[in-house]
N, C-alpha and C positions, 0 to 999 in steps of 0.2 A: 258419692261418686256415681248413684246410678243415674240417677236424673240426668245427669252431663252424658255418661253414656246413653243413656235410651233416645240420647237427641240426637245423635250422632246417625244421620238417615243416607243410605244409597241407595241406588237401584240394586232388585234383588227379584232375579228370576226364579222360578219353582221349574226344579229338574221334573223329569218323568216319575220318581218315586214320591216329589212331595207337589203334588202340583197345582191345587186351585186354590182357596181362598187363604191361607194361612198358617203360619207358624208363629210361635209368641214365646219369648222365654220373660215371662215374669219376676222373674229372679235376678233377671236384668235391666229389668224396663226398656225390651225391646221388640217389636212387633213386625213383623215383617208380613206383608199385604201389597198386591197391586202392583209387585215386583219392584218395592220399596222398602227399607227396612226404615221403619219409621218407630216414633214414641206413641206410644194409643190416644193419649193425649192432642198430638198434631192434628190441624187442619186437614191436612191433607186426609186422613182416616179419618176424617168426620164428615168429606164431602167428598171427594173422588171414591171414595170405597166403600159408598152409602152406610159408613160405623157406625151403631151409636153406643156412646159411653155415657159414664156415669148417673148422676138424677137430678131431680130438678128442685133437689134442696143442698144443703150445707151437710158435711155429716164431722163427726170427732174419732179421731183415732191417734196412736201412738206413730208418731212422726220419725224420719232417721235418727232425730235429737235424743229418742227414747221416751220424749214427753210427750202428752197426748195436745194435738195440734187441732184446727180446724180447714179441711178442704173444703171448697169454693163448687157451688154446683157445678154439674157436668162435666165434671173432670171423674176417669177413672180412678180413684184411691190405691196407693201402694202402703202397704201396710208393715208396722215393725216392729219390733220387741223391745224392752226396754233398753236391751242392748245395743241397738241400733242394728240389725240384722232383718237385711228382709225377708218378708213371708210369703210376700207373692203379691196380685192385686185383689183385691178387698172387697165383696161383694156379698151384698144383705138383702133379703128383702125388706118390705115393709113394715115399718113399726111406729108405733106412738110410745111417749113415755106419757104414762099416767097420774104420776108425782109433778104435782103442777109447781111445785118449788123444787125441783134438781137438786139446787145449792146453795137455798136458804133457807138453811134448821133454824132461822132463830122466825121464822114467820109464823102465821097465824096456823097455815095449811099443814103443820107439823104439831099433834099434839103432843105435850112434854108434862109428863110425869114422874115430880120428884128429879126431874134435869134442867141445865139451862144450856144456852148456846152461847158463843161466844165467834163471831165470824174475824177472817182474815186471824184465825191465829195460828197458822204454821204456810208453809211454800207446800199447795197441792200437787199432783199428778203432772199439771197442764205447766209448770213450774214457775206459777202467780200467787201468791197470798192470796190463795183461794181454798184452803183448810180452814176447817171450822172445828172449832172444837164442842164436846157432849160433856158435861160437868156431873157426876154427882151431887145432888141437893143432898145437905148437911141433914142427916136424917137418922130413925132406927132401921131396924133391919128390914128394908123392902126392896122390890125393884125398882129399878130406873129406867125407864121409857120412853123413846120419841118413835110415833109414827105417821105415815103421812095421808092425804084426804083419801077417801076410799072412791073405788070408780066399778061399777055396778058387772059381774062376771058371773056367767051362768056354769052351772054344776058340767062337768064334763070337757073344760075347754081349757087349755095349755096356760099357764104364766108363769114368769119368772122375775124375778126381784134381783136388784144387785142395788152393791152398797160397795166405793171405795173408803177404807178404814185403817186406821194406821195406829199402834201401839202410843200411848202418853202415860202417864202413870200407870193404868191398867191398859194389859193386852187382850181380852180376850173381849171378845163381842157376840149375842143373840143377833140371832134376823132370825124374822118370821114375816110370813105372808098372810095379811090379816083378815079374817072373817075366813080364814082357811083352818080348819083343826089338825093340830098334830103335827104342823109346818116350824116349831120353831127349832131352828140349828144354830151350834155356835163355833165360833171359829178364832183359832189362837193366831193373833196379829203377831208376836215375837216369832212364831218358826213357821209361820204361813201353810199349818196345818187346821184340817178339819177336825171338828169336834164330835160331838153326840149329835147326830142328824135325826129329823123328825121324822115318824116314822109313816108321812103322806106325803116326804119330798121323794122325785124319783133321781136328780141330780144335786149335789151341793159340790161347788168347787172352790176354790181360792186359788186365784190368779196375781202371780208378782204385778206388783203398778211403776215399779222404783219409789227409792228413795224411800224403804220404810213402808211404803201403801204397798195396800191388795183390796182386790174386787171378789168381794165375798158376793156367790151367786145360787141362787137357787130356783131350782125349776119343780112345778109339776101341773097333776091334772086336777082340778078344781073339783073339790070331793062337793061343796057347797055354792048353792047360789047364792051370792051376798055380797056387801060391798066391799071390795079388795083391794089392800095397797100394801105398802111394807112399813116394815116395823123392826125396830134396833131396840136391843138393853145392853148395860153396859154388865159386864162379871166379870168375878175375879177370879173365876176358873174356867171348866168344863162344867157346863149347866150351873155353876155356881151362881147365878143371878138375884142372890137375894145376899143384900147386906149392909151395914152402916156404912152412908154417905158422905164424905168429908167438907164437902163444896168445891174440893181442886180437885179432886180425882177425875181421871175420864180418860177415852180418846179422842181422835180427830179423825172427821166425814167428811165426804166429799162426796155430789153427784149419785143420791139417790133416785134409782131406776123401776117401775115397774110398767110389765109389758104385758100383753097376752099373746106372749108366744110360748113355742117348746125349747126355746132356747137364748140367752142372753145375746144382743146385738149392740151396737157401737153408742156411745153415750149422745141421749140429746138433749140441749139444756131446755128448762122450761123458766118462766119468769110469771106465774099468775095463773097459767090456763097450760093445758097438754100443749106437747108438742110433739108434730111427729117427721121421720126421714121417710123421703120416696125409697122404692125401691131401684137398684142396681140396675143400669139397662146395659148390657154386655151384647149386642145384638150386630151382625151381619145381613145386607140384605133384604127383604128381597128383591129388591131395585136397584141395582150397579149402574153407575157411570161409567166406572173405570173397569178394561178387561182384566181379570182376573188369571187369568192364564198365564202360562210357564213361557211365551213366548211368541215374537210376533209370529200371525199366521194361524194362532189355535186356536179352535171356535170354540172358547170356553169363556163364560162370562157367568160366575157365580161358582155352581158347584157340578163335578160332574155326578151326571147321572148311571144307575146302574151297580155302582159298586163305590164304596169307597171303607177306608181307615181313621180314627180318632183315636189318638192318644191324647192324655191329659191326668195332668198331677195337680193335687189338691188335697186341701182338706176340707172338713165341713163338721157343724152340727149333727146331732143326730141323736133322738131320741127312744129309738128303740121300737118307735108306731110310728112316725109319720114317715113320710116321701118327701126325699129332699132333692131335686132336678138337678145336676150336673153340666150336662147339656142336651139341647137337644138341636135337631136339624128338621126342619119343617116346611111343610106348604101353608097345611090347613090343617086343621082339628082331625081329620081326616086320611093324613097323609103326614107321616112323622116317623122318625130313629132320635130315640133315646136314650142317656146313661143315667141312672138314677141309686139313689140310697135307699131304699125300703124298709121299712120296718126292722131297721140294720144290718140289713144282706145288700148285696149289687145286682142289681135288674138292670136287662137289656131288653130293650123293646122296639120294633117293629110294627108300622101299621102303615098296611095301602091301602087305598079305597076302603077306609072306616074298617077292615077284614085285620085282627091281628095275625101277620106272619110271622113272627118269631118273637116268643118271651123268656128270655135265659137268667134266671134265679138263682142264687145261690153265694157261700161265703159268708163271713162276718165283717163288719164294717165297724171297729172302735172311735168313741166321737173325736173327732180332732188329727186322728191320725192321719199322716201324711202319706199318702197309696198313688201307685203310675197305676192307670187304665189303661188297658189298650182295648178297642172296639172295632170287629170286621161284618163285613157284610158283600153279598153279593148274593144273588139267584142262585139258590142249592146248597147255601153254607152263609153260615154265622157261627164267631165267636168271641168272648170275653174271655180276658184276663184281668189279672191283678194282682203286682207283684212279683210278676212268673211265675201264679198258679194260674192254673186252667179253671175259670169258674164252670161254663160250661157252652152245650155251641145248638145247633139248629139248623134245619135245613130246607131253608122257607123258598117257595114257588116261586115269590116274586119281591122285589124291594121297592119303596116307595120312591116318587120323585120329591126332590128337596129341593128348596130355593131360597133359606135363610138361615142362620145358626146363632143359635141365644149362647150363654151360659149363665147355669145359676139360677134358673129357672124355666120354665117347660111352654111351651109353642103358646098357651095361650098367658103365657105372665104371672102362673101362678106356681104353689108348689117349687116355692124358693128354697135354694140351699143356701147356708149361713158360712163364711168362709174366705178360706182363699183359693185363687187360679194360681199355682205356679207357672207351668208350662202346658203348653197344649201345641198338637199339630193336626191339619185334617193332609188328610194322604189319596190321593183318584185311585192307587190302586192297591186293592189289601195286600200286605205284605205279607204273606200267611206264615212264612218262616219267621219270620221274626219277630210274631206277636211275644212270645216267650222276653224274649230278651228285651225288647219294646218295653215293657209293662213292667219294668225294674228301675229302680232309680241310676245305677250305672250305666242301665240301657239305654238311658235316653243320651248320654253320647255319640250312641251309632246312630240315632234321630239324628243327630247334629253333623254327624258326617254326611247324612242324604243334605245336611242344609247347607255344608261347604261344600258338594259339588253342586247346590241348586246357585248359587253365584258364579256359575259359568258361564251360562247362558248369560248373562247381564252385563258381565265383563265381556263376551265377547261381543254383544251389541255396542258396546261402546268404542269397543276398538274400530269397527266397523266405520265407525262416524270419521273418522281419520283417514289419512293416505298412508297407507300401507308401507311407502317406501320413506327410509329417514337415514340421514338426515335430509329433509326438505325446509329451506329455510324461505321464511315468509316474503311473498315478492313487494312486500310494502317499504320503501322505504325513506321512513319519516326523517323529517329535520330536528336534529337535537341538537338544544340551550342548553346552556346553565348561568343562570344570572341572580345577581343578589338577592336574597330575602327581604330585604327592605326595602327596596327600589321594587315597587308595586307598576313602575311605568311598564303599557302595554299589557299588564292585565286586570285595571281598572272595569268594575262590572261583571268579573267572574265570581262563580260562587265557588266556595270552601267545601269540599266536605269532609270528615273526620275519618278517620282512614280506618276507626277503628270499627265502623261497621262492614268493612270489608274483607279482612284481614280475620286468622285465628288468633285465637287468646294466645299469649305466647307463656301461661304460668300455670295453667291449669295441667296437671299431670295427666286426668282422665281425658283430656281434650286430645291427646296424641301429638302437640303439636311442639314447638322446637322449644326443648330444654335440655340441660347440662343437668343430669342426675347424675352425684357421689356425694360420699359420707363427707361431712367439714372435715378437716383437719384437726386431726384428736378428739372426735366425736364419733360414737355409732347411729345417730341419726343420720336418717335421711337428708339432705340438703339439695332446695331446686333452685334455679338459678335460672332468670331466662337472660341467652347469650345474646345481650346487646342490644335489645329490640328486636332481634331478627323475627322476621316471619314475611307469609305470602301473602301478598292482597291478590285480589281476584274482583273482576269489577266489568260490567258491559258497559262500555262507552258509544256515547250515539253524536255523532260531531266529527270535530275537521283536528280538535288537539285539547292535550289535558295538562298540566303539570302538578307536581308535587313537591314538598318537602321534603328535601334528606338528607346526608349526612357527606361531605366529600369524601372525596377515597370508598366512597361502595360499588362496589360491582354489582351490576344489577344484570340479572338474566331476562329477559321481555320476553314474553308470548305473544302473539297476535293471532288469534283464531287456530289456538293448539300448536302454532310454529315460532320457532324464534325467529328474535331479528338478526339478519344474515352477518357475520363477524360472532355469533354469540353472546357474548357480553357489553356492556356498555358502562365506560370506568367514569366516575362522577369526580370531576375536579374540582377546585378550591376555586372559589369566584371572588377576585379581589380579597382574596386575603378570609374571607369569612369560611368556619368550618361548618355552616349549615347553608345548603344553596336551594334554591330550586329549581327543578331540571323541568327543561320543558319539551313536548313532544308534538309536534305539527304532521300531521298525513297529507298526503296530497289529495283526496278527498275526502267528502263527507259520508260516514258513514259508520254503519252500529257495527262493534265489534267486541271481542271479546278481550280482555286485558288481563293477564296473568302475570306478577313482576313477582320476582324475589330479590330482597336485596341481601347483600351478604353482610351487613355490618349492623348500622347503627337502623336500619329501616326508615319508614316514612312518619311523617307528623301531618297530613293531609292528602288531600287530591283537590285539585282545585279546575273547573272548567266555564269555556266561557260561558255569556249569556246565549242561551238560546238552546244552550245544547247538552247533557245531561247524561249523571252515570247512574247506576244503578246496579247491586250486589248480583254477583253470578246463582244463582238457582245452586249452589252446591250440591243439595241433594237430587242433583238430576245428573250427580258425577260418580262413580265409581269411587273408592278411597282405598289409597295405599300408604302404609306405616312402614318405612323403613328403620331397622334397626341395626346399627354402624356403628364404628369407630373412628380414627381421623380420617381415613383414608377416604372415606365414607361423607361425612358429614362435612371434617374439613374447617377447622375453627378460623383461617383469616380471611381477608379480604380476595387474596389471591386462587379463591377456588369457588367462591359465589354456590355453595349450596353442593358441592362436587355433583359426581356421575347420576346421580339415584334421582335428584330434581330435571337433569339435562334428559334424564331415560321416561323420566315419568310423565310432563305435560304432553309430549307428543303424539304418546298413547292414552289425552285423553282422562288422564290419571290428573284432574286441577285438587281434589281434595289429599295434599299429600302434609305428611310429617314423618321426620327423624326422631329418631330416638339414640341420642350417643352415650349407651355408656360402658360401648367399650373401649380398647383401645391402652396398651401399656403407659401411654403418655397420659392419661385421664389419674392415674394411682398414685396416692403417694406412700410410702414406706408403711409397709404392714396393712394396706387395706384389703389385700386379696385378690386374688383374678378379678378383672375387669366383670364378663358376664353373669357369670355362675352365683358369683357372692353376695351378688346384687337383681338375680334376675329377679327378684320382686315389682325391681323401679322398670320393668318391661311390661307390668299388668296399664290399663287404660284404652277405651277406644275399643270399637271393632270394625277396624279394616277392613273394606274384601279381600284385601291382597296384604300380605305383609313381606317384608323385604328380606331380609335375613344374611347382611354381607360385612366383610371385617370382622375384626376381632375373633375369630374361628379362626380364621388365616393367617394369623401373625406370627403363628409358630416362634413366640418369645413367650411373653408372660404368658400368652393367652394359650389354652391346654395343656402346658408344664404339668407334671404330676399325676394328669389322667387319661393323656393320651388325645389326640384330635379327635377320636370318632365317638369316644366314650363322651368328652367334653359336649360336642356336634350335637349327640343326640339328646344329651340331659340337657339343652338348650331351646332342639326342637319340641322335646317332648313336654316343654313348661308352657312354651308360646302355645301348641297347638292344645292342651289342657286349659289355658286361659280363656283361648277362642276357636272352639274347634270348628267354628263356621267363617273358617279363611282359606285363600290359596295361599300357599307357603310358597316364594320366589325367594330361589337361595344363587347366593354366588360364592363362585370358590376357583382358586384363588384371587384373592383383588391386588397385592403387586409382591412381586418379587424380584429376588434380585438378577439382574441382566447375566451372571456368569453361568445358569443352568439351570434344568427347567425338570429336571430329575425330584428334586422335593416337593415341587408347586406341584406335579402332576401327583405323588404319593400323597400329599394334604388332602387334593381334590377328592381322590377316591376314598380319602375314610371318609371324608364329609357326604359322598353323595352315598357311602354301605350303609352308615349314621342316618340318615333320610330317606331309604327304599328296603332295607331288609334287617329292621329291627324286630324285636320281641320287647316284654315286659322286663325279661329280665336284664336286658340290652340300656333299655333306654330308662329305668329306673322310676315308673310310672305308667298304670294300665293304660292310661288318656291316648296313649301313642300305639303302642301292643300291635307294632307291626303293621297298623291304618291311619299311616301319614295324612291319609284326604287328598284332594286335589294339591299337586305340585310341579314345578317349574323349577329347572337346573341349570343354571348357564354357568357353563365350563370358561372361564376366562384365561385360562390359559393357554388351551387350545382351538377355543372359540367354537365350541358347540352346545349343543344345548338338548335336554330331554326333558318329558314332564311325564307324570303319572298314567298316560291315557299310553304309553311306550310308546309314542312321535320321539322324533329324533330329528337334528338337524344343523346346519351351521351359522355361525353369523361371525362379520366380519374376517378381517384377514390377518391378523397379526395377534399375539400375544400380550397380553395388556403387562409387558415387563421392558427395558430398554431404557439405557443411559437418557436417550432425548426426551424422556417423559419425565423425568425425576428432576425438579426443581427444587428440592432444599436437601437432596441426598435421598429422603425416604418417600417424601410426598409426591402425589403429579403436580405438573404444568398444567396453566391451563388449557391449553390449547388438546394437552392429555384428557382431562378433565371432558372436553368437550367429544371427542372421539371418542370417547370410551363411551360415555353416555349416549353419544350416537350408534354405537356397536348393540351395548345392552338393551337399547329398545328394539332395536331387529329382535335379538333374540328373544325379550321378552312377548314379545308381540306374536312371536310365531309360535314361544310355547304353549301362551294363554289361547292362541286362536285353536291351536291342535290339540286343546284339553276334552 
């Protein structure tokens, strides 16, 4: 699911508290730069935001699959456990493997004593018949040996060996580091513990691989100069390495490694001769294209000067002597702030003009463990934390100017840390109160809340692109066909194009976009289901008319340049008799436009345009995104409401990247399944929005808050969405319809739903994620038709109560013509809450 998510890109301004080059939640694969929230991955952050990522060879790591996979240069690496749990993204320095056969023990370059190999005999790590198996040679009692060609290492300098090794008749396994004394350690493959460690190794670990494997590693410092590689025996105990050999006994290898580093790195195969990976380029800078700033109008392009904040969670290698780079932020050799591992403590450093202005020491640094940093700076004060200890602080003259930010390594490329990035933010202005709570892994929540009000700014730029006053219905108005699918006469020479590169996935759950989420009938799985084809194309048309495939009987909503076409809807009839037609749309003149349809049924099976004139996919991520999450009232399952209120509210303001989410609604249930949202708010995870919707099923005052009350209900609802993605604006509606004899309960709903969303606690809302910091929010009272948001604006829209005999078309539902009003209402108000946030 991350990948899908981390692609999911909008504009994404930096408020005042986070505001130049970046926020990145790795844990999510999602990077937000350039007032975009992009994948680090993208073009876009490889050219517009001068990024550069990954290296310029191939590297192997453990994939979402759990198996270890192979990434393609220049791509950032996201990295996983066997479990398939991310770790964050992936960054190593340089290394060579010096085992010029990786994965073939049975070669020359492996000498074997008293063993043999046997290749392709089990399913390795990578999950290929790439286990090999190590045999005991039928023998008296000696050892069994393979090791591999030796590569010339001088007295005094770091290596480590690694071996993946998996239990076969014998579990336990020797490695040693050869031409090394006192290196040899052994390791039990059945409970993937360490054994009797040599007493010149300064690390021995075993790491799960799956399936049975582990990567027995050992590191140290080269007591002798001599030629060095590693070395396996097989035993039947702890140091038991000496014993009669049967010829079937043994385990199974895979991908051995030898390095001359202080710590194990990612596996590279070799085939004859070394082989080595570039190192990790994680770099910002220092040449921008793209402004960097929180907002049109702010001369910031790069990083500000004078003062700033770095927060950042990681792990890394660490040997106990060397310097492992973190990050750093840089001009020149000369001019730099850095975070660093030392000798296993946390150093903060400081240097202008070649002059150290502040160096702050101190703490313990365990290898691998997972630590929030937080890092301050400005003229007369400096300080580190970690974890929400105070490491320590400083109070330097002057700060350097900075103009690029690596991580993972130090201003000039060297002095790599081994590891992962979880999350990191850089901040223009120290937050001095909050380093405490910054520098905690819970704390980085309130991180997240500076990052849901820094998409305000970005939303409101885009409303901006709009006319303000709605409904305003497009003054275009085109001539619509509908004529047979197989009578091609009169658009003989048009091209076809597949709709499906325009349109969202309609099955992909992390995609946000329109599905029917509940359990099957007599099942506790999950069941997705996409309703009918439905979904939104989105498309710039440059010509005079386009048509497409569809289905009769769809209602389709048209946008033309963020407006609809005047009447609203546009119903697709039956064309001689056939239920698939093609509708056709002529303008009266030529010209580029924007095209946004939803249809409410079965959707389209092409777009097809003449010669000469041409569409091409709308820029999506140059759009705002809103996810609404509803029930029928809402969403609207037939033909007769085409998308209801939430699609009529959303393109106007702007909002072309939208998706439903229905699953609520007492009509969605069948017997014994449980409240609509609560029971299921699982099937709510996917996507992040800037904006999410939050209307129905809260309201229904039937099934939906029975037994816990509306506001209890209201807030364990809010408080999951905003814990999923605390970097959204929450746009809630309440009530969405009731009944026409009195307005005495809609008005007491409303209020527990808006106490539930502006004056909670933990113990309120049944989860710290909320604790009373909603984030940015927007309230539209649909009953009375007013509206408040977070920033305490207040205000009105529309004129009437969205309740009344003439809106209700099957008893419970709206009309459309409701349908269309209401959605014209709810973008007033939402527009004026988002603009006054």
């Amino acid at each position: 699911m991350h990948a899908i998510i981390g692609r999911d890109r909008a504009l994404l301004a930096k408020a005042s508290t986070l505001v130049a080059a970046h926020y990145a939640d790795h844990m999510r694969e999602i990077f937000w730069a350039a007032d975009r929230l992009s994948n680090a991955n993208d073009a876009f952050m490889q050219s517009s935001v001068a990024a550069s990522f990954g290296r310029t060879t191939v590297r192997q790591h453990v994939m979402s699959t759990g198996l270890l996979g192979q990434d393609k240069a220049g791509l950032l690496s996201y990295d996983y456990d066997i479990a398939g749990n991310l770790l964050g993204a992936f960054l190593e320095g340089a290394s060579t493997n010096n085992a010029i056969q990786s994965n073939r023990f049975d070669q020359a370059s492996w000498t074997k004593t008293r063993t043999s190999v046997t290749i392709g005999a089990t399913t390795g790590p990578d999950g290929t018949t790439s286990g090999q198996k190590l045999v005991a040679a039928s023998s008296s009692a000696a050892t069994h040996t393979i090791g591999s060609n030796g590569t010339a290492l001088t007295a005094g300098n770091p290596v480590t060996a690694s071996i993946y090794a998996k239990a076969a008749e014998l579990s336990w396994i020797g490695v040693s580091i050869s031409g090394q004394a006192n290196s040899l350690t052994f390791f039990n493959l059945a409970t993937g513990a360490v054994g009797t460690i040599g007493t010149a190794i300064a690390t021995a670990r075993i790491v799960p691989a799956g399936n049975g494997w582990y990567r027995c590693i050992l590191s140290m410092v080269a007591v002798s100069t001599a030629s060095t590689g590693i070395s396996m025996r097989l035993a039947t105990g702890d140091a038991a390495d000496t014993f009669a050999g049967d010829g079937t006994s043994g385990i199974y290898l895979f991908g051995g490694q030898i390095e001359f580093l202080p710590a194990v790195t990612s596996l590279m195969t070799t085939s004859g001769s070394n082989a080595s990976r570039s190192a990790d380029q994680y770099l910002f800078g220092p040449t921008f294209t793209t402004d960097l700033g929180p907002a049109a109008g702010l001369p910031c392009r790069g990083f500000v000067q004078g003062g700033g904040a770095m927060i950042e969670q990681f792990d890394t290698e660490s040997d106990g002597t060397s310097t492992f780079t973190i990050w750093s932020l840089y001009t020149d050799s000369s001019n730099y702030i850095e975070l660093r591992i030392a000798a296993g403590a946390y150093q903060f450093v400081g240097v202008s003009g070649g002059v150290t202005k502040w160096s702050i020491s101190g703490g313990s640094y365990a290898p691998r463990a997972v630590v929030t940093v937080a890092a301050a700076w400005m003229a007369g004060r400096a300080e580190l934390w970690a974890n929400g200890v105070s490491i320590g602080s400083a109070t330097p003259d002057a700060v350097p100017s900075v103009q690029a930010l690596t991580f993972f390594r130090d201003r000039s490329g060297v002095n790599p840390a081994y590891g992962h990035s979880r999350r990191h933010a850089y901040l223009a202005t120290p937050p001095w109160s909050a380093l405490s709570s910054l520098s905690t892994t819970t704390g980085w929540s309130r991180l997240g809340r500076a990052g849901a009000t820094a998409v305000v700014p970005a939303v409101k730029a885009a409303l901006a692109v709009f006319n303000s006053t709605y409904p305003a219905y497009s003054t275009e108005t085109p001539t619509i066909t509908v004529y047979n699918p197989y009578d091609d006469s009169g658009v003989s020479g048009w091209t076809t194009y597949p709709v499906a590169s325009y349109n969202f996935s309609l099955n992909q759950r992390s995609d946000w976009s329109f599905i029917f989420q509940y359990p099957a009938t007599g099942s506790t799985n999950d069941y997705y289901q996409p309703p009918n084809g439905r979904g939104v194309v989105a498309f710039r048309h440059t010509g005079t008319s386009f048509a497409f495939r569809g289905r009769s009987g769809d209602r389709l909503a048209v946008f033309v340049d963020g407006k609809p076409l005047a009447g609203g809807f546009i119903e697709v009839p039956s064309a001689s008799g056939y239920s698939s037609v093609n509708t056709r749309i002529v303008f009266g003149s030529a010209a580029s436009r924007n095209i946004v349809i939803f249809a409410s049924n079965f959707g389209f099976g092409g777009i097809r345009v003449p010669s000469g004139e041409s569409i091409t996919a709308l820029p999506l991520s140059d759009y705002p995104s809103i996810r609404c999450i509803t029930d029928s009232y809402g969403f609207l399952s037939s033909v007769d409401w085409a998308s209801g209120p939430y699609w009529e509210m959303a393109v106007p303001l702007g909002l072309y990247r939208f998706g439903t989410n229905p699953v609520g609604g007492s009509g969605y249930l069948t017997a014994g399944q449980g409240t609509p949202f609560l029971d299921r708010k699982s099937l709510l995870l996917g996507g992040t929005p800037m904006i999410t919707g939050i209307f129905g099923g809260i309201n229904d005052g039937f099934t939906d808050g029975s037994g816990r009350g509306i506001q209890s209900y209201a807030a364990e609802l809010f408080t999951y969405v905003r814990s999923q993605n605390p970097n959204t604006i929450l746009l809630v509606g309440a009530s969405w319809y009731q009944p026409a004899s009195g307005l005495s309960s809609p008005r007491a709903k409303r209020d527990l739903i808006k106490t539930a969303l502006t004056a909670g606690s933990p113990a309120d809302h049944g989860s710290p994620a909320f604790a009373g910091d909603p984030g940015p929010w927007v309230f539209l009272d649909t009953v009375d038709c007013n509206w408040s948001n977070s920033s305490g604006a207040s205000g009105t829209f529309g004129t009437s109560p969205f309740v009344g005999a003439d809106e209700v078309g099957d008893g419970t539902h709206l009309t459309v013509p409701a349908v269309v009003s209401k959605g014209a209402a709810m973008a007033v108000g939402a527009r004026a809450g988002l603009l006054a946030l």
